[in-house]
TIVO-2410 file (N, C-alpha, C; in nm, 3 decimals):
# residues 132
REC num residu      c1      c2      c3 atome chaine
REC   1      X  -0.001   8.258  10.178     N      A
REC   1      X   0.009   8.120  10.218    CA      A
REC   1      X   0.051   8.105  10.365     C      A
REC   2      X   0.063   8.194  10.433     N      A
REC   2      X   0.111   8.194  10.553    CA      A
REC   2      X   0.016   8.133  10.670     C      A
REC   3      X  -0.092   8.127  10.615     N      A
REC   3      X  -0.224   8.047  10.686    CA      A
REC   3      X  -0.230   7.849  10.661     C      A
REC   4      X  -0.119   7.819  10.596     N      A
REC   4      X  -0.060   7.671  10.578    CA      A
REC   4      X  -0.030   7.643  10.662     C      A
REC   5      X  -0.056   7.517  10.721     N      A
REC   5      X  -0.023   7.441  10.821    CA      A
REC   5      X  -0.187   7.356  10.903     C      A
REC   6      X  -0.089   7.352  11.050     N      A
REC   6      X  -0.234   7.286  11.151    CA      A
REC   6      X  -0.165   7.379  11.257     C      A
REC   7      X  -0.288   7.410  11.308     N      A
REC   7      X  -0.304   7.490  11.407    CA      A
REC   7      X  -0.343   7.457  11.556     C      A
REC   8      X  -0.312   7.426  11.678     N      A
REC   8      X  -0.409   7.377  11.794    CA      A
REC   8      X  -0.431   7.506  11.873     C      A
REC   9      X  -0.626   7.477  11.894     N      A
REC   9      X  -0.597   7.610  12.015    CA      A
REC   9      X  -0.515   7.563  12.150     C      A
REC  10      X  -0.473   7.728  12.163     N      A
REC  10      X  -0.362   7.762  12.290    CA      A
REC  10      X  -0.476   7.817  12.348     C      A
REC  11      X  -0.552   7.877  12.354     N      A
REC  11      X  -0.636   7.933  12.467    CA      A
REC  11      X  -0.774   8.040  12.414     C      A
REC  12      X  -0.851   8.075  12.509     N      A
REC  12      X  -0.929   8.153  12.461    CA      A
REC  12      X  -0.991   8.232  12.528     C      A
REC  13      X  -1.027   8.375  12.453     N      A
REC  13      X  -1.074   8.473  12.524    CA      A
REC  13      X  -1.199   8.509  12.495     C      A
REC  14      X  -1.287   8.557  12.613     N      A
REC  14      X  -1.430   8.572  12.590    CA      A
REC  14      X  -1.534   8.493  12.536     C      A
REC  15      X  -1.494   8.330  12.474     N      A
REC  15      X  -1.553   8.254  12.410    CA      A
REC  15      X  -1.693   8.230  12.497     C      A
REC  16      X  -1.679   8.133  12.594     N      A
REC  16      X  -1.835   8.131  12.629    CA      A
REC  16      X  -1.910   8.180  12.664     C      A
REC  17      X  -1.890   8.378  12.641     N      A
REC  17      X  -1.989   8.441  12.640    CA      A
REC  17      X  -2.019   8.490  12.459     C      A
REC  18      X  -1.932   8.498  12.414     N      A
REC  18      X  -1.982   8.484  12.270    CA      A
REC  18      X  -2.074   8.381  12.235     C      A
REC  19      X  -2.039   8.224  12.223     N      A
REC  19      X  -2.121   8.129  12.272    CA      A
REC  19      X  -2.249   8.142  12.340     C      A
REC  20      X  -2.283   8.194  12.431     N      A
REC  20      X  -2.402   8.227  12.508    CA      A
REC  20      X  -2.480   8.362  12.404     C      A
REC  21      X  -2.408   8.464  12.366     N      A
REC  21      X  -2.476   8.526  12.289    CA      A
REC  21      X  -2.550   8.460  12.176     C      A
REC  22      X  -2.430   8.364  12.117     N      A
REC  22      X  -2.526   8.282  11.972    CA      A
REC  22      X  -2.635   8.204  12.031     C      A
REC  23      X  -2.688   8.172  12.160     N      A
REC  23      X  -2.767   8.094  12.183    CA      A
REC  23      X  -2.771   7.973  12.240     C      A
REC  24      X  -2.602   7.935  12.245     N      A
REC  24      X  -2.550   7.795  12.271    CA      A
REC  24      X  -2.592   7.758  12.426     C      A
REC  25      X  -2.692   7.690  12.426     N      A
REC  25      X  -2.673   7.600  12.558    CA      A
REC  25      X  -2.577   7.593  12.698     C      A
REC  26      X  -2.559   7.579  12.797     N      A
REC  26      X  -2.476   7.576  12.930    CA      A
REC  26      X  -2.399   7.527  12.898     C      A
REC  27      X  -2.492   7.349  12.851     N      A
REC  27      X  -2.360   7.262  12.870    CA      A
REC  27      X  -2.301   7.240  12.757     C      A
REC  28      X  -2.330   7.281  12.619     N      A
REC  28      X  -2.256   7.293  12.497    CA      A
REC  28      X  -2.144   7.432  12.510     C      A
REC  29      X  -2.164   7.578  12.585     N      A
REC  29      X  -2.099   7.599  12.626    CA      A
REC  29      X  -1.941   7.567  12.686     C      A
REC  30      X  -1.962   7.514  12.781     N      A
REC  30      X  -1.869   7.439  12.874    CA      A
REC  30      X  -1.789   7.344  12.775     C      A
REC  31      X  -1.819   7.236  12.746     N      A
REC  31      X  -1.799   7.183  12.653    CA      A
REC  31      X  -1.716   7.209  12.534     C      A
REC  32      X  -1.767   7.324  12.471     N      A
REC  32      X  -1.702   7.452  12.338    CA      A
REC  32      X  -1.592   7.447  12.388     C      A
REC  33      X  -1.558   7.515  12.511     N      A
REC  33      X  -1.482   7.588  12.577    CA      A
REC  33      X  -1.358   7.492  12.595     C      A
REC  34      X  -1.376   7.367  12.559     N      A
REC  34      X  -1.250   7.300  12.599    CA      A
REC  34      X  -1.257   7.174  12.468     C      A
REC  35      X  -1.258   7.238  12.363     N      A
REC  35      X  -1.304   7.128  12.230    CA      A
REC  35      X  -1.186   7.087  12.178     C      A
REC  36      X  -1.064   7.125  12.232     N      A
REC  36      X  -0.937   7.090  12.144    CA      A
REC  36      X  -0.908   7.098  12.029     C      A
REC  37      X  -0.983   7.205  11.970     N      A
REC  37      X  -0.973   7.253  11.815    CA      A
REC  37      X  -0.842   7.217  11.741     C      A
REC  38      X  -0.858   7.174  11.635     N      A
REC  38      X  -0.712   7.164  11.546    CA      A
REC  38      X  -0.809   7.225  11.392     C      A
REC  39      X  -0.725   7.274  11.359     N      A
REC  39      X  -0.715   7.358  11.262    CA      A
REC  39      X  -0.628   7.344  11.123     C      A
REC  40      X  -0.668   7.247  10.988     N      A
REC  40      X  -0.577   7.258  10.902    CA      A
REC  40      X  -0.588   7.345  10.795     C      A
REC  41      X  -0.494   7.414  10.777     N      A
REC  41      X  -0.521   7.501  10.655    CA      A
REC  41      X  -0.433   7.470  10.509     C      A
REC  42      X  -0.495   7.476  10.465     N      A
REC  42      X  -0.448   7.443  10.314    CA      A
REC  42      X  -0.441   7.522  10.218     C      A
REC  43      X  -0.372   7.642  10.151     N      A
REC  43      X  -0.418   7.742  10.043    CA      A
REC  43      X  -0.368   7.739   9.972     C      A
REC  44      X  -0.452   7.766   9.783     N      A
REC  44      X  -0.405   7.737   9.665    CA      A
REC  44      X  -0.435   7.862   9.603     C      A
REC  45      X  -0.403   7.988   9.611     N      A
REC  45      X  -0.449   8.107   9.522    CA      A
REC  45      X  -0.575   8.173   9.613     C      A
REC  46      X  -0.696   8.168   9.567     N      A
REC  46      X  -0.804   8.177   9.647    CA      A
REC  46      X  -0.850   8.088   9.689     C      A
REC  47      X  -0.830   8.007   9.638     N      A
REC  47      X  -0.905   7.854   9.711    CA      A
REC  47      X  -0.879   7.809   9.847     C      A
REC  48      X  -0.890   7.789   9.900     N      A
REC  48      X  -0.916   7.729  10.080    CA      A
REC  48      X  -0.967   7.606  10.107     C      A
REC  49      X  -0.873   7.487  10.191     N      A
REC  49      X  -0.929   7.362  10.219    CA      A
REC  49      X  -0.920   7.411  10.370     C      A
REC  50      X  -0.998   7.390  10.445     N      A
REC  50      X  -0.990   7.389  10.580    CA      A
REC  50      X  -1.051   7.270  10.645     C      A
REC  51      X  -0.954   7.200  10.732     N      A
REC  51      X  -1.022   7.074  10.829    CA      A
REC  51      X  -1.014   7.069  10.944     C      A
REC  52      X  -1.118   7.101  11.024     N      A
REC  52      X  -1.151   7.151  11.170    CA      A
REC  52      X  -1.180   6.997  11.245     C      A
REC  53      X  -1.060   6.965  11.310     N      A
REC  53      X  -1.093   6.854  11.446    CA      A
REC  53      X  -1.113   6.878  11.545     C      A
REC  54      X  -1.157   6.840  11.645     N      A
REC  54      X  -1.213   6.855  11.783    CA      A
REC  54      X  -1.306   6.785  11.826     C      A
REC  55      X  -1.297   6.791  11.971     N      A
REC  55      X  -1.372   6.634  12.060    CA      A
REC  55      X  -1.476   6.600  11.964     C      A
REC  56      X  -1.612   6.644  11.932     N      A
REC  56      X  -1.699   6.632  11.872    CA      A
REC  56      X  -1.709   6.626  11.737     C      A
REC  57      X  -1.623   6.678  11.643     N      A
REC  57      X  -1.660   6.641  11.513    CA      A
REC  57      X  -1.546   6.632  11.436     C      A
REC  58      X  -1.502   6.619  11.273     N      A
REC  58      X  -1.426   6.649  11.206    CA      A
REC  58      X  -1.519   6.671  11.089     C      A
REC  59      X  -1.463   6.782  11.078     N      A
REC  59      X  -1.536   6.861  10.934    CA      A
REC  59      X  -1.421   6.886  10.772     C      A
REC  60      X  -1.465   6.930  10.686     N      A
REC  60      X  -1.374   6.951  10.591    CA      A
REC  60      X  -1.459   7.047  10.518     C      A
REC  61      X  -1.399   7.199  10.508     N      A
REC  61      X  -1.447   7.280  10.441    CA      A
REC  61      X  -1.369   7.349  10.295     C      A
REC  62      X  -1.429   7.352  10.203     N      A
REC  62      X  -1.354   7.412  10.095    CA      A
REC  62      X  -1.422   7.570  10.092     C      A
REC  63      X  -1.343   7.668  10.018     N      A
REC  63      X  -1.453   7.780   9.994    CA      A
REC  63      X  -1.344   7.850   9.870     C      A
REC  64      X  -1.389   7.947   9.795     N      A
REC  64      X  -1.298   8.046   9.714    CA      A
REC  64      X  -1.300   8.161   9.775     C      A
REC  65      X  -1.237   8.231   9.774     N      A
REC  65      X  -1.243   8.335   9.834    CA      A
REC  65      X  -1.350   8.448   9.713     C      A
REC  66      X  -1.434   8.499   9.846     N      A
REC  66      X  -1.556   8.601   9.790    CA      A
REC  66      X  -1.700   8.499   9.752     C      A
REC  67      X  -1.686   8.361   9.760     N      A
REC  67      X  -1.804   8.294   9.719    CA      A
REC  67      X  -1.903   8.241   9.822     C      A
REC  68      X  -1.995   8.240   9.797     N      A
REC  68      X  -2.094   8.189   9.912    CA      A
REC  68      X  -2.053   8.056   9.942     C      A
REC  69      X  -2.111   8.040  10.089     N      A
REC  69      X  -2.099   7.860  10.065    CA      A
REC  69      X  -2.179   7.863  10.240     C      A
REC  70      X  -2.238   7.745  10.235     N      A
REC  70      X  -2.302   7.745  10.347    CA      A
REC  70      X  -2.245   7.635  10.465     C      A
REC  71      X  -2.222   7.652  10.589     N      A
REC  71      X  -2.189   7.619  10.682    CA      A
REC  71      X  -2.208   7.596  10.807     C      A
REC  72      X  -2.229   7.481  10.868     N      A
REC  72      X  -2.346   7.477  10.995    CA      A
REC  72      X  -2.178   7.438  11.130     C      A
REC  73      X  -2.198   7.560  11.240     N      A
REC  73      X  -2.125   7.525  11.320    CA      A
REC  73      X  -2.180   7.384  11.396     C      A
REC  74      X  -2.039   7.381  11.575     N      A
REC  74      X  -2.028   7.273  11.614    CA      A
REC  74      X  -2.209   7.226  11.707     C      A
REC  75      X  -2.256   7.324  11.728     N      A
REC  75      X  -2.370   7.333  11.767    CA      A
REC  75      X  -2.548   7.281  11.683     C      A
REC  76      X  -2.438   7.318  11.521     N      A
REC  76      X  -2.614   7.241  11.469    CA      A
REC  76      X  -2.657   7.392  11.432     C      A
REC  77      X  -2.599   7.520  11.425     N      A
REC  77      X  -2.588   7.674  11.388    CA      A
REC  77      X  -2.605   7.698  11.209     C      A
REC  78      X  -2.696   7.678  11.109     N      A
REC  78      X  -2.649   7.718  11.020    CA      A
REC  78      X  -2.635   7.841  10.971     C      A
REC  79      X  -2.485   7.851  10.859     N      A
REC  79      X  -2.495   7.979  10.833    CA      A
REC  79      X  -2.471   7.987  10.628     C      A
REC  80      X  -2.474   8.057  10.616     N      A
REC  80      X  -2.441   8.078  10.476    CA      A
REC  80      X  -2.337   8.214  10.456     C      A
REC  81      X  -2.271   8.214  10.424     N      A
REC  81      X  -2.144   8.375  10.372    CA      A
REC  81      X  -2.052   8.332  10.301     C      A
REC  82      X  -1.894   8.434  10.319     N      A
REC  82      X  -1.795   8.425  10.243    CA      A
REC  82      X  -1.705   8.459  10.320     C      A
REC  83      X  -1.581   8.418  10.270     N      A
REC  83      X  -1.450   8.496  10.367    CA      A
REC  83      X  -1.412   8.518  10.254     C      A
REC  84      X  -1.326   8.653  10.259     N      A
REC  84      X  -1.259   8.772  10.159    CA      A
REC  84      X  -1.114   8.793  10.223     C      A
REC  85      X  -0.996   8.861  10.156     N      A
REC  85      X  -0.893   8.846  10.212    CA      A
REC  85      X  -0.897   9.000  10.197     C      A
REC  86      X  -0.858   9.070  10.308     N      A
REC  86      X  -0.864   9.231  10.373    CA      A
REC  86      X  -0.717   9.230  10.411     C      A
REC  87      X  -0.640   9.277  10.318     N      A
REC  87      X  -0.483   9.306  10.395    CA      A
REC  87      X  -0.434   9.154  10.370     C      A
REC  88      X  -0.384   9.123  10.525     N      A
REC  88      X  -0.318   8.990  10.538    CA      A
REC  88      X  -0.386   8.922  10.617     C      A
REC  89      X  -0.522   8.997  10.628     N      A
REC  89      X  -0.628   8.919  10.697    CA      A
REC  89      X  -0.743   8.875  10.673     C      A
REC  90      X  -0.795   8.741  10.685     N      A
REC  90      X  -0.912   8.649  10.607    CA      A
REC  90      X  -1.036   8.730  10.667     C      A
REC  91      X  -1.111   8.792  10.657     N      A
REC  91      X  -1.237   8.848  10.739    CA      A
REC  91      X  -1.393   8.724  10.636     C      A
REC  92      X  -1.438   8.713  10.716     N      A
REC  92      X  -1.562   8.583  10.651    CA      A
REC  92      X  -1.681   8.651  10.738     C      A
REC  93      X  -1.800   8.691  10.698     N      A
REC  93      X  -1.952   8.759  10.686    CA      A
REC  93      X  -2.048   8.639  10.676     C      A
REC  94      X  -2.116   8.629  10.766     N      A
REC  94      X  -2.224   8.510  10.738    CA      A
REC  94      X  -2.324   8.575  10.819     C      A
REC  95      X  -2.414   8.470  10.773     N      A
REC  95      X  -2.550   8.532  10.818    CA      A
REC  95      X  -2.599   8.437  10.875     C      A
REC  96      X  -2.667   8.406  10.984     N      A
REC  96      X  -2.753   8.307  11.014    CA      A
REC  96      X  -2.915   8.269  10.946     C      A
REC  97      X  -2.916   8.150  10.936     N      A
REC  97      X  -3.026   8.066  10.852    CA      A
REC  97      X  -3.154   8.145  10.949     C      A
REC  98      X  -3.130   8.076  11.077     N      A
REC  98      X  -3.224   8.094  11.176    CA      A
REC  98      X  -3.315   8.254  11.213     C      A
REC  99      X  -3.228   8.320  11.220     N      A
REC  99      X  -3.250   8.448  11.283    CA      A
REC  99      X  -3.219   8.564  11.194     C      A
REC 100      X  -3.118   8.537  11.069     N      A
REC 100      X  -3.101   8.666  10.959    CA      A
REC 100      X  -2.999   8.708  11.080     C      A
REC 101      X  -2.919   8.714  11.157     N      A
REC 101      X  -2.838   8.831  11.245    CA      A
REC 101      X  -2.660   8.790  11.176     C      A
REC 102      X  -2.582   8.832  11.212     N      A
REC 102      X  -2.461   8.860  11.128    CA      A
REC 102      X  -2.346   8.845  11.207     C      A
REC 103      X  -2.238   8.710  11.165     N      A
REC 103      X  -2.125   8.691  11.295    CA      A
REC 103      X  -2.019   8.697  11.139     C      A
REC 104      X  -1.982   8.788  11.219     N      A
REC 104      X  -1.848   8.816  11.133    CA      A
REC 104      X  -1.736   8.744  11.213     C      A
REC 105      X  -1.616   8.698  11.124     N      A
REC 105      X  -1.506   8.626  11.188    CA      A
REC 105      X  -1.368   8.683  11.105     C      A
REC 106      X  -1.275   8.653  11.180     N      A
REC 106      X  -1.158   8.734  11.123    CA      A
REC 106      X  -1.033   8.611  11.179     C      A
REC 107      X  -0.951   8.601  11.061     N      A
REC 107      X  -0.821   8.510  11.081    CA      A
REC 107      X  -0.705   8.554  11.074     C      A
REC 108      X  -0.596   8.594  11.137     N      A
REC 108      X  -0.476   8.656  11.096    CA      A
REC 108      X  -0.389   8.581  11.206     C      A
REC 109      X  -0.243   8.576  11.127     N      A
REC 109      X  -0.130   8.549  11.179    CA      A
REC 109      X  -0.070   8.623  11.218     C      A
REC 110      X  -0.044   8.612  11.378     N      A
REC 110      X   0.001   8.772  11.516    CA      A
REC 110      X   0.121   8.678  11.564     C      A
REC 111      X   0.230   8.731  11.502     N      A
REC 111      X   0.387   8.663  11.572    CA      A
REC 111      X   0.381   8.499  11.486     C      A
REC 112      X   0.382   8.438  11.564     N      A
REC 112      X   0.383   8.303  11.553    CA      A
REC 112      X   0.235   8.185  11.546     C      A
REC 113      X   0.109   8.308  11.634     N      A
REC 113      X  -0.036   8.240  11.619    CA      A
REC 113      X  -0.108   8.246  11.520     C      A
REC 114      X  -0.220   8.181  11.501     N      A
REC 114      X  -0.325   8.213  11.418    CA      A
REC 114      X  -0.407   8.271  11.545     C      A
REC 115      X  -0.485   8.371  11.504     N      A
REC 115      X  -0.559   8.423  11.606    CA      A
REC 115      X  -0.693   8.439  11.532     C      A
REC 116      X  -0.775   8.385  11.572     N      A
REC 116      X  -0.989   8.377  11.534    CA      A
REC 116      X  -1.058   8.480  11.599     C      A
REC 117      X  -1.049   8.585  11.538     N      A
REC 117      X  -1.152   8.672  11.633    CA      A
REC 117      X  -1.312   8.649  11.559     C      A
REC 118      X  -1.436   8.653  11.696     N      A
REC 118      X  -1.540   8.599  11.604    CA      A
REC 118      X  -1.633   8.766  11.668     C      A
REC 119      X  -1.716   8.822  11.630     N      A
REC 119      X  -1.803   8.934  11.661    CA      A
REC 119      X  -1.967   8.863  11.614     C      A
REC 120      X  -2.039   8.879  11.681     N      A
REC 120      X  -2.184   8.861  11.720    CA      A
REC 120      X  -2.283   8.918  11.836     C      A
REC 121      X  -2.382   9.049  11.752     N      A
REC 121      X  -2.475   9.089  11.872    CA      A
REC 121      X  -2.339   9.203  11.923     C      A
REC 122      X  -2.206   9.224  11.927     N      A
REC 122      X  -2.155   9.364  11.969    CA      A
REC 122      X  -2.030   9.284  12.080     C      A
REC 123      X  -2.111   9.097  12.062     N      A
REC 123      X  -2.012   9.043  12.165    CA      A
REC 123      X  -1.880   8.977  12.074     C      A
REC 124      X  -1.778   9.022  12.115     N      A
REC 124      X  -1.630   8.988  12.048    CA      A
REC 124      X  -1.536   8.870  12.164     C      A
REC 125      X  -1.514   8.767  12.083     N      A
REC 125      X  -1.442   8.682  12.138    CA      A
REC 125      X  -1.341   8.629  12.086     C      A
REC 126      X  -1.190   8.572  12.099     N      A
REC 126      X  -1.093   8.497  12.002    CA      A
REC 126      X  -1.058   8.393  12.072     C      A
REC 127      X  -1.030   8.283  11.961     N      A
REC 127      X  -0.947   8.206  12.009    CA      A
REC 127      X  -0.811   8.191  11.950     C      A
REC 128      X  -0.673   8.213  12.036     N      A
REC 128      X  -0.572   8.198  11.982    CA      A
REC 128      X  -0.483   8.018  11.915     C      A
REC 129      X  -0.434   8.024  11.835     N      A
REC 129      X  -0.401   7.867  11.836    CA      A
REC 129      X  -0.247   7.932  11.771     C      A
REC 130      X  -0.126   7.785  11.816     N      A
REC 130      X  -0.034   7.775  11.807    CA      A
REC 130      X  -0.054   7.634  11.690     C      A
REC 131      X   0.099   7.697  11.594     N      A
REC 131      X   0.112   7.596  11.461    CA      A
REC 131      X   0.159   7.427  11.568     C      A
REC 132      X   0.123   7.342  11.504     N      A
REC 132      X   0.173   7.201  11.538    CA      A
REC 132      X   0.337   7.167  11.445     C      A
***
C-alpha cells in the first residue's frame, strides 16, 4: 500500500526523447514535458484505482493486478497490457495497438518519491514525483 496517496511530478529525466522515440510530435513533446502530472493512487489487495491529472486531461484507471486492460496515453497512443507486482515494484508490459512494439513501465517508491521509469525501442526515461 505504500503506492497510496497523490503524487506531483518533481521533475524529469530523458522524457522528451523517450517521447520522440514513441513517435510523439515536437510540439506534443514540449508540451508532455511540462504537463503537471498528478498522480492518485489508490490500492485494495490487487486492485488499483489510478487518477492521472494534468494540463490536458483527467483520466481514471482501474486494473487487477496481472489482467489485461487497455489504455490509450496523453497523445491518442493505444495500448493494451498488465502491471504485475515484482518485489516492491509495480512493472506494467503493454504493447502497442499501432505498431505491436513493447513499452514497459516500472513504479517504485525510492526514499520519499514515486519514481516512473518508462523503456521503449532501448530508450529509458523517468519521471520522478513527490507525495502531496
Amino acid at each position: 500500500m505504500a503506492f497510496n496517496g497523490t503524487w506531483k511530478v518533481e521533475k524529469n529525466e530523458n522524457y522528451e526523447k523517450f517521447m520522440e522515440a514513441m513517435g510523439v510530435n515536437i510540439m506534443k513533446r514540449k508540451l508532455g514535458a511540462h504537463d503537471n502530472l498528478k498522480i492518485t493512487i489508490q490500492q485494495d489487495g490487487n486492485k488499483f484505482t489510478v487518477k492521472e491529472s494534468s494540463n490536458f486531461r483527467t483520466i481514471e484507471i482501474e486494473f487487477t493486478l496481472g489482467s489485461n486492460f487497455e489504455y490509450s496515453l496523453a497523445d491518442g497512443t493505444e495500448l493494451t497490457g498488465a502491471w504485475n507486482m515484482e518485489g516492491n515494484k509495480l512493472v506494467g508490459t503493454f504493447t502497442r495497438k499501432d505498431n505491436g512494439k513493447v513499452l514497459t513501465a516500472y513504479r517504485e517508491i525510492v526514499g520519499d518519491e514515486l519514481v516512473q521509469t518508462y523503456v521503449y525501442e532501448g530508450v529509458e526515461a523517468k519521471r520522478i514525483f513527490k507525495r502531496e
